[in-house]
ROMAR-190274 format. One record per residue (C-alpha): residue number from 1; residue in three letters; x, y, z. Coordinates in steps of 0.001 Angstrom, whole numbers, plus 500000, padded with zeros to 6 digits. Layout:
@pos:NUM, code:ALA, px:X, py:Y, pz:Z $
...
This chain:
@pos:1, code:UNK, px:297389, py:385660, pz:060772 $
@pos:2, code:UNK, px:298004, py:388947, pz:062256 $
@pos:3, code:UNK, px:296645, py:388185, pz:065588 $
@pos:4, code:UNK, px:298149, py:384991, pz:065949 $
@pos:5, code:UNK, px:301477, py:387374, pz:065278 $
@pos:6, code:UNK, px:300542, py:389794, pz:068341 $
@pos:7, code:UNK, px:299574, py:387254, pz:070282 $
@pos:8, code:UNK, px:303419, py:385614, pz:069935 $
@pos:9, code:UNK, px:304433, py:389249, pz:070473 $
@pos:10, code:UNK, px:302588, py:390257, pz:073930 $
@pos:11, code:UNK, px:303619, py:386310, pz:075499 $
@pos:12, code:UNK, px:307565, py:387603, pz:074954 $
@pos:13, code:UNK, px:307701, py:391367, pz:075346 $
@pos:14, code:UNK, px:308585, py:392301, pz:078867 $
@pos:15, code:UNK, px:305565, py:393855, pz:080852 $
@pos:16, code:UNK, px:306124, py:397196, pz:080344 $
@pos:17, code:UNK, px:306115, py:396507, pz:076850 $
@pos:18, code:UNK, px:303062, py:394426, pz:076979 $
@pos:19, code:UNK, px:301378, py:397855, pz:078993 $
@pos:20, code:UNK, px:302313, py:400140, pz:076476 $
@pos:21, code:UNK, px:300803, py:398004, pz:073161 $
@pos:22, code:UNK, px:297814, py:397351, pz:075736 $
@pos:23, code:UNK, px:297215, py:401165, pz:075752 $
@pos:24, code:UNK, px:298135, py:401511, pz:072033 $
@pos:25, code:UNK, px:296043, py:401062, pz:068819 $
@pos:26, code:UNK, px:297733, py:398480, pz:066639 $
@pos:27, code:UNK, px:297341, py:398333, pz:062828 $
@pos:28, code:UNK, px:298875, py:395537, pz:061018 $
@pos:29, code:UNK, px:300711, py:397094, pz:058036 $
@pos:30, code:UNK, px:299732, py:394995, pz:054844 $
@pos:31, code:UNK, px:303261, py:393812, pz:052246 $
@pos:32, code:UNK, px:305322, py:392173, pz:054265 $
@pos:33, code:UNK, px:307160, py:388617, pz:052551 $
@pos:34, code:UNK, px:308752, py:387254, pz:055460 $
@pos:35, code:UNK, px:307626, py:388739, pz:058878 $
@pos:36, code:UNK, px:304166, py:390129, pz:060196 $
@pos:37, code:UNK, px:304579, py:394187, pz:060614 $
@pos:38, code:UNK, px:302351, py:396021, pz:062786 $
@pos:39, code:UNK, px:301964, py:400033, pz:063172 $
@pos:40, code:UNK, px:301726, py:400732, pz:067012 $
@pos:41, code:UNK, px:300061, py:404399, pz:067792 $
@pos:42, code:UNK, px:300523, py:405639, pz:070968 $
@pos:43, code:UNK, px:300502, py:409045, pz:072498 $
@pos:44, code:UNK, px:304171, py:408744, pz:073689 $
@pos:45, code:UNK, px:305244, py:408032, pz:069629 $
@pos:46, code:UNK, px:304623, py:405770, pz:067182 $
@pos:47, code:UNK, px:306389, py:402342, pz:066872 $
@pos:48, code:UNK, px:306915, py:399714, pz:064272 $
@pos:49, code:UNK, px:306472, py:396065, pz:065834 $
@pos:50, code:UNK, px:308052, py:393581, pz:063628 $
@pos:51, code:UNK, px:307381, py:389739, pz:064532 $
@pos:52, code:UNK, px:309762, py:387570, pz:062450 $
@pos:53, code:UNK, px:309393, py:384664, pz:060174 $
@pos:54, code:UNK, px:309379, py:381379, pz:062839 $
@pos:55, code:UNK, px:311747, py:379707, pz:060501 $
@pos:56, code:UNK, px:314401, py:382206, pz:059379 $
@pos:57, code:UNK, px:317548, py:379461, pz:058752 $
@pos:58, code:UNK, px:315951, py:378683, pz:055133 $
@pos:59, code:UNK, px:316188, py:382578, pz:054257 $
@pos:60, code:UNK, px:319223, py:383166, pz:055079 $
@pos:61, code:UNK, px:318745, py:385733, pz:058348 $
@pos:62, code:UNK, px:320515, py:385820, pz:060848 $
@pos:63, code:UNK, px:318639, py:388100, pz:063565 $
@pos:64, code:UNK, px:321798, py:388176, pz:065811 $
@pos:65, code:UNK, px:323810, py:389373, pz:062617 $
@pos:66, code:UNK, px:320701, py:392101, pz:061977 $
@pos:67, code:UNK, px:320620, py:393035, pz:065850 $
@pos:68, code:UNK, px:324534, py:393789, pz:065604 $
@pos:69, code:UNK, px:323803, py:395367, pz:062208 $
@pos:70, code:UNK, px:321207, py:397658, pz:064183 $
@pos:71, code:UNK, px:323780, py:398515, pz:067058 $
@pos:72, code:UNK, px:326825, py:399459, pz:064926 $
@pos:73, code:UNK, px:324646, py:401818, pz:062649 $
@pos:74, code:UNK, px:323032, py:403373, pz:065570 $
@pos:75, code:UNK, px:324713, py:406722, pz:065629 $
@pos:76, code:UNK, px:323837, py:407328, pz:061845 $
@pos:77, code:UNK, px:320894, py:409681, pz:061140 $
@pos:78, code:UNK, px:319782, py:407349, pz:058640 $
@pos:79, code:UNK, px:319305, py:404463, pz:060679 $
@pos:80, code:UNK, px:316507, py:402804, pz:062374 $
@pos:81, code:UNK, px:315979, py:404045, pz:066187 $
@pos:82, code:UNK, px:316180, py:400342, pz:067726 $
@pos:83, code:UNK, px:313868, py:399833, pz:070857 $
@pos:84, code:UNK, px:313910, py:395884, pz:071857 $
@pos:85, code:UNK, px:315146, py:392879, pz:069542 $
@pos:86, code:UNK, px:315060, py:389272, pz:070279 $
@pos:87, code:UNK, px:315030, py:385936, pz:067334 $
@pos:88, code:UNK, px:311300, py:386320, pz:067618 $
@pos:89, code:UNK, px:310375, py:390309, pz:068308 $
@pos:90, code:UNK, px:311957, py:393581, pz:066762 $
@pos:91, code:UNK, px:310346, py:397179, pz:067960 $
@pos:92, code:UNK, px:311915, py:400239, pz:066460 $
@pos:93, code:UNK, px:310398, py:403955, pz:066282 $
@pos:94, code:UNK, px:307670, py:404273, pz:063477 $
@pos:95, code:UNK, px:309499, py:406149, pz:060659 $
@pos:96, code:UNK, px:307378, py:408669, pz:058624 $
@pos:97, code:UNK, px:307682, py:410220, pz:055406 $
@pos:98, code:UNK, px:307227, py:408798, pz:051648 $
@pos:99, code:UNK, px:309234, py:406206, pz:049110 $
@pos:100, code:UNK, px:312127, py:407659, pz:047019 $
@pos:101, code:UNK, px:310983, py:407392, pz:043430 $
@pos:102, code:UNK, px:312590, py:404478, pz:041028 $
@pos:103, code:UNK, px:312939, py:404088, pz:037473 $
@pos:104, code:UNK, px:313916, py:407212, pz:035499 $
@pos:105, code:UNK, px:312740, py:409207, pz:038051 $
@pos:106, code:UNK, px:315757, py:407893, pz:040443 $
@pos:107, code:UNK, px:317944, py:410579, pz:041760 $
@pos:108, code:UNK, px:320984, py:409255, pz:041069 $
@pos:109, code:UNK, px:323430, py:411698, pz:042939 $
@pos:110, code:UNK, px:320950, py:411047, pz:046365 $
@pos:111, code:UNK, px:321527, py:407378, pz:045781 $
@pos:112, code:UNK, px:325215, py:407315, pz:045556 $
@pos:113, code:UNK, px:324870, py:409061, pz:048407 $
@pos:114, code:UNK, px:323021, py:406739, pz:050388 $
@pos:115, code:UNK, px:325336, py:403334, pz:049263 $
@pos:116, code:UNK, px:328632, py:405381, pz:049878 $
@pos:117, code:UNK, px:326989, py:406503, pz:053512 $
@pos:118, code:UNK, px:326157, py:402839, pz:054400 $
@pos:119, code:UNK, px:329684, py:401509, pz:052847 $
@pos:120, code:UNK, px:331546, py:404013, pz:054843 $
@pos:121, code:UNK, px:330536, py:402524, pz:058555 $
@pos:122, code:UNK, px:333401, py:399644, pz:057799 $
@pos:123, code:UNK, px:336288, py:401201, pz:060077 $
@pos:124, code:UNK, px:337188, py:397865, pz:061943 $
@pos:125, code:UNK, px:337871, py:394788, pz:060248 $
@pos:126, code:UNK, px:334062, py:392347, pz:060530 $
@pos:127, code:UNK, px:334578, py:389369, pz:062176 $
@pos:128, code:UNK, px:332983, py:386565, pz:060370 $
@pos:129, code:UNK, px:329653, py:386047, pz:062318 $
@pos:130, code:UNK, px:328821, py:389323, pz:060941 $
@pos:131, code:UNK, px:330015, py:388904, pz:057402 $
@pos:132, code:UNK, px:327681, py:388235, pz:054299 $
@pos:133, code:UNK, px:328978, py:386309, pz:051308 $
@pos:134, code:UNK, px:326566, py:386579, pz:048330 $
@pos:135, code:UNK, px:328411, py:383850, pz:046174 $
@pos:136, code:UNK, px:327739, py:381174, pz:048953 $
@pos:137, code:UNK, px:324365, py:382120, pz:049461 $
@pos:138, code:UNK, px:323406, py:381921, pz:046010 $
@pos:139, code:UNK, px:324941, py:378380, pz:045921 $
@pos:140, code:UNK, px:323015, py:377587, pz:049332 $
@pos:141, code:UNK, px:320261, py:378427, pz:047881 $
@pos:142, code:UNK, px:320450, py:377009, pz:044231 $
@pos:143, code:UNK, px:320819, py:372912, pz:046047 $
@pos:144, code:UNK, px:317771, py:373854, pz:047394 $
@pos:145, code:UNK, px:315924, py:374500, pz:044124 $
@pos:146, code:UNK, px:313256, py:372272, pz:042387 $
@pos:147, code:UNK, px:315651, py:372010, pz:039246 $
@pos:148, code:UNK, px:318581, py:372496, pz:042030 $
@pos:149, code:UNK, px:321711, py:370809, pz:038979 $
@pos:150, code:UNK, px:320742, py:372869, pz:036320 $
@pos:151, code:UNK, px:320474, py:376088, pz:038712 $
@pos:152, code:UNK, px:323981, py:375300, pz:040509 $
@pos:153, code:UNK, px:325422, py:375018, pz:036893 $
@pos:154, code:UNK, px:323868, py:378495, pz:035912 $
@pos:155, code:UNK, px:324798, py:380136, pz:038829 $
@pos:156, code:UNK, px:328609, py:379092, pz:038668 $
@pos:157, code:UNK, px:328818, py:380276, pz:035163 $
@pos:158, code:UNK, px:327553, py:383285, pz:036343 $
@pos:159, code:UNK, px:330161, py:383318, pz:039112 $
@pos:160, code:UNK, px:332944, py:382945, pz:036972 $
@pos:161, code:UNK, px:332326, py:386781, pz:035595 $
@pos:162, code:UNK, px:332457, py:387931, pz:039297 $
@pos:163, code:UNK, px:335692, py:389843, pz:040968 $
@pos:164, code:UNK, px:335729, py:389657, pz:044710 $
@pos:165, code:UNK, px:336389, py:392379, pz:046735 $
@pos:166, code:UNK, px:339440, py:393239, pz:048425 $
@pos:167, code:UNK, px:337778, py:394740, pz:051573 $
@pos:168, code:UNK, px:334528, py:393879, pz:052953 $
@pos:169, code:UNK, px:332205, py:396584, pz:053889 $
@pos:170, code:UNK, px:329187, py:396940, pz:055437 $
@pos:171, code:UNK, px:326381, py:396172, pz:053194 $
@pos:172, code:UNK, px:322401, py:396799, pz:053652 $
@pos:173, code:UNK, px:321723, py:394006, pz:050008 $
@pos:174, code:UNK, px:318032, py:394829, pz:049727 $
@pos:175, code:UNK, px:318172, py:398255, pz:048372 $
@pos:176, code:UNK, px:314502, py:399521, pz:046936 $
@pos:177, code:UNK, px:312100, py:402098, pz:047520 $
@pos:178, code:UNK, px:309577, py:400233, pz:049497 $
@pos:179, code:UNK, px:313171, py:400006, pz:052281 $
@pos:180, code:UNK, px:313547, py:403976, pz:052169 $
@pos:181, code:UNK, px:312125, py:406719, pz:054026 $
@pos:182, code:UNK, px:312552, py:410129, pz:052908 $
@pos:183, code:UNK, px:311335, py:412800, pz:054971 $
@pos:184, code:UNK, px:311818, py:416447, pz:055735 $
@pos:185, code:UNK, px:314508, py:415314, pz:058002 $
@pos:186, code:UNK, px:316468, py:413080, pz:055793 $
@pos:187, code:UNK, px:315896, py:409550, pz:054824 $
@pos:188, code:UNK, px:315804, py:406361, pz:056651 $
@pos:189, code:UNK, px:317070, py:402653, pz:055654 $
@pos:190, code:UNK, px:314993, py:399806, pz:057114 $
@pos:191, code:UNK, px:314666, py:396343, pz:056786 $
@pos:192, code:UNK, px:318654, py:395053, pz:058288 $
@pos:193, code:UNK, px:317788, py:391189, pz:057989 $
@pos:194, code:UNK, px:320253, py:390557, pz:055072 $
@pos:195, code:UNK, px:323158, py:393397, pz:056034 $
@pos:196, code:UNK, px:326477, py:392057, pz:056588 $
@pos:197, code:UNK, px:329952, py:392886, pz:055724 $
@pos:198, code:UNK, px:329980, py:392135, pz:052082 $
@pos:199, code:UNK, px:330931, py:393244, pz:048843 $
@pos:200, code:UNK, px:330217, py:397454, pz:048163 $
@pos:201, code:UNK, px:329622, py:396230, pz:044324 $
@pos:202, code:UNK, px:327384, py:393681, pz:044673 $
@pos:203, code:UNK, px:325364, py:396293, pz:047419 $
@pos:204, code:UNK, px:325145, py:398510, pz:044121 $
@pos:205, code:UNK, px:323895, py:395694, pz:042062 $
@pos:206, code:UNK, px:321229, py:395268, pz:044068 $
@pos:207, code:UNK, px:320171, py:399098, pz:044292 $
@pos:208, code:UNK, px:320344, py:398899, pz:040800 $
@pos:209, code:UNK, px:317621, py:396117, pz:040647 $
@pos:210, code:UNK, px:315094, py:397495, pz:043219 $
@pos:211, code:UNK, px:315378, py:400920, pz:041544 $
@pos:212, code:UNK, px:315199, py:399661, pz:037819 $
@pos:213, code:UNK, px:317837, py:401123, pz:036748 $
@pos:214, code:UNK, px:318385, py:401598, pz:032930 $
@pos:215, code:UNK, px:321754, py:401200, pz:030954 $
@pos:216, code:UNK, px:322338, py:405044, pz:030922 $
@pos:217, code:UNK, px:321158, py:405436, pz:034414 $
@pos:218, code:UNK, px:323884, py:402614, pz:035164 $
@pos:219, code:UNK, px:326396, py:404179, pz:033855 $
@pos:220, code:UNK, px:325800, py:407254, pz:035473 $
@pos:221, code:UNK, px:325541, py:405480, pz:038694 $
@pos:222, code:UNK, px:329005, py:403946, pz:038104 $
@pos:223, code:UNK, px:330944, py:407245, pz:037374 $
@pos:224, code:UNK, px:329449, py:408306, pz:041361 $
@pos:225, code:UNK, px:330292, py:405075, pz:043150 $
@pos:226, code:UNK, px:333419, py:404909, pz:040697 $
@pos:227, code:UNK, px:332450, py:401097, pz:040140 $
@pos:228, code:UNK, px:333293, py:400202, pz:036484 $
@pos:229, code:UNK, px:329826, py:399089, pz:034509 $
@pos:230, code:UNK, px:330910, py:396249, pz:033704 $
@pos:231, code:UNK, px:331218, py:395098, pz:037566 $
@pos:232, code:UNK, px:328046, py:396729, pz:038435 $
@pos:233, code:UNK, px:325870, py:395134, pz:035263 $
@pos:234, code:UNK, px:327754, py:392022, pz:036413 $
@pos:235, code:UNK, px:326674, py:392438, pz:040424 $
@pos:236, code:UNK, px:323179, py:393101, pz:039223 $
@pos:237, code:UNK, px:322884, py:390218, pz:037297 $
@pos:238, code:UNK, px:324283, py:388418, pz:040652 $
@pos:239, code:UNK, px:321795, py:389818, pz:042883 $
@pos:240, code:UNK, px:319199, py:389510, pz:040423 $
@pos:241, code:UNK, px:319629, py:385469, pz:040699 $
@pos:242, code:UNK, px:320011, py:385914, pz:044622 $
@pos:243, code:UNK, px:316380, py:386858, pz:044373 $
@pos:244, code:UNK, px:315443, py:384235, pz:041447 $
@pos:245, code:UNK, px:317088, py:381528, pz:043787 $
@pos:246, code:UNK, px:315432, py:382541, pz:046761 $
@pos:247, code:UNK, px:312679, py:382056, pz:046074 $
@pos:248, code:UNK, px:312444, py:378970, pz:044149 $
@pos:249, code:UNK, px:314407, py:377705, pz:047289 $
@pos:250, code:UNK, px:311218, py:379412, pz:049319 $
@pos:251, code:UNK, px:308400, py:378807, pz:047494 $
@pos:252, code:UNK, px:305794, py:379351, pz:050062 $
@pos:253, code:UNK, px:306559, py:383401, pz:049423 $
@pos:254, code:UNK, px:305084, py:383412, pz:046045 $
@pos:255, code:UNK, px:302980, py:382086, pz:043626 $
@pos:256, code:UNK, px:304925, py:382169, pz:040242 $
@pos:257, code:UNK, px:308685, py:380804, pz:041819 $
@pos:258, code:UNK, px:308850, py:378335, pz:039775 $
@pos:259, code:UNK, px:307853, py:380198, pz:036333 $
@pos:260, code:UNK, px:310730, py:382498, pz:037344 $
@pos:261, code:UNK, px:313264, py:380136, pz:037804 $
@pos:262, code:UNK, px:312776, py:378801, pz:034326 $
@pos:263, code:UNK, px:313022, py:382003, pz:032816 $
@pos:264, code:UNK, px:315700, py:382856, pz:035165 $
@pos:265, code:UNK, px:317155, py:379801, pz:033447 $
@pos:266, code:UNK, px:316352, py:379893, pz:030110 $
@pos:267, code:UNK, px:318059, py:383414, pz:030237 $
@pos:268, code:UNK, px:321098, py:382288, pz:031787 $
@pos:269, code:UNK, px:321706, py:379896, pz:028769 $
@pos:270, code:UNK, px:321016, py:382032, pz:026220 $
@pos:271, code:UNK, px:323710, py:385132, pz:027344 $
@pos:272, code:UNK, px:326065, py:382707, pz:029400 $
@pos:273, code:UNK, px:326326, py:385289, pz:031801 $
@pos:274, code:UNK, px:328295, py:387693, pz:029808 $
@pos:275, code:UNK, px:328281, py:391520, pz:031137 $
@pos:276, code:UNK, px:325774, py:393480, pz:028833 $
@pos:277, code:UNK, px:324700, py:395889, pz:030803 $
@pos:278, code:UNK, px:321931, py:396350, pz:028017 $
@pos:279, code:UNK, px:320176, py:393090, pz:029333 $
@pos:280, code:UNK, px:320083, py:394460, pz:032734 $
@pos:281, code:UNK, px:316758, py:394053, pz:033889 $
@pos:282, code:UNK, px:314308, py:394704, pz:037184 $
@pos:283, code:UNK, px:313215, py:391546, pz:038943 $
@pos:284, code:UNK, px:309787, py:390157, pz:037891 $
């Protein structure tokens, strides 16, 4: 797999590209769902290769949309240092440093931080190639599903809890610690494929998710972003089916899709989708 992934890389990269990985030790970096990740070493500096998925329509990326992403970011200290994009290829500086911690070891105050940070680079109004609606997605994705009627019927119940915003703003909507870099010199958000101008709330829900946050934590997180709880328990729950759904609609990612969308399900029937932020839970 991964040299069938640098082989696709060297055919496209321009020559001097192609030189420098030639004179480079190349370690494929194991984890990846979606694209093949290699760790380039090379006396000049290290750099991350990224080859994408070949078929990235059915995941809902958009690598222009994640190139633009890349580009309006650029002058922000906590974004990746972009080197040369295409569809196929990404190559960005290697980023060093360790994980922020999750679970009740997440610094709240730091993560606030980091949302408000990313939310703030909205000045101009997004034109719609660069927007990201999570409601449409999620209903994308549910007629796509093995039990596709009973998950379009969940997730519009769910959807009628669900306020949209009144300004779009940029939004990263794959916040976790595996996406974070924290080093001596700040921290670092990677992985762009899903950004888009979307709703600040919903970009909260899913921070909430990758970092396991509990019901106090929550509520602590809401009095910094001043998000009510009830919005962000209900944007969790959201984004929380955005990754149930997307993967029953992708089932080649996992192994247990399936057994998740039942659950996912069974769930959804049992609380109708009400805003508890007691039920809040991490994604299997």
């Amino acid at each position: 797999m991964y040299e069938t992934a640098l082989e696709r890389a060297l055919e496209e990269l321009p020559g001097h590209w192609q030189r420098h990985l030639r004179e480079a030790e190349i370690c494929p970096v194991e984890g990846g769902l979606c694209n093949t990740l290699f760790q380039v070493r090379h006396p000049s500096g290290d750099l991350a290769l990224r080859v994408n998925h070949p078929d990235p329509e059915p995941l809902g990326v958009d690598h222009q949309r994640e190139r633009a992403m890349l580009n309006l970011i650029a002058d922000n200290p906590w974004a990746p240092h972009l080197r040369y994009a295409s569809n196929n290829l990404m190559v960005t500086d290697w980023v060093g440093g360790d994980a922020p911690v999750g679970g009740e070891l997440t610094r709240l105050h730091w993560l606030a931080h980091a949302l408000t940070s990313v939310h703030a680079c909205s000045e101009t109004t997004p034109v719609p190639s660069l927007q990201t609606d999570i409601p449409t997605l999620l209903l994308r994705f549910a007629t796509r599903c093995p039990q596709h009627q009973a998950t379009r019927s969940a997730v519009e119940q769910l959807l009628e809890h669900y306020q949209p915003p009144s300004r779009r703003v940029l939004c990263h909507h794959d916040w976790h610690p595996g996406n974070l870099i924290l080093s001596s010199s700040g921290w670092t958000l990677l992985d762009w494929e899903f950004a888009g101008f979307g709703d600040p709330c919903l970009d909260a829900g899913s921070a909430i998710n990758g970092f396991a946050l509990n019901p106090r934590q929550i509520e602590r997180l809401a009095q910094l972003t001043g998000f009510s709880v009830d919005n962000l328990v209900i944007a969790a729950r959201i984004m929380d089916a955005l990754e149930v759904v997307w993967f029953a609609a992708n089932p080649a990612l996992t192994h247990n899709s399936a057994e998740r969308l039942d659950n996912w399900l069974n769930s959804a029937h049992s609380d109708c989708g009400r805003p508890n932020h007691k039920q809040t839970r991490r994604p299997v």
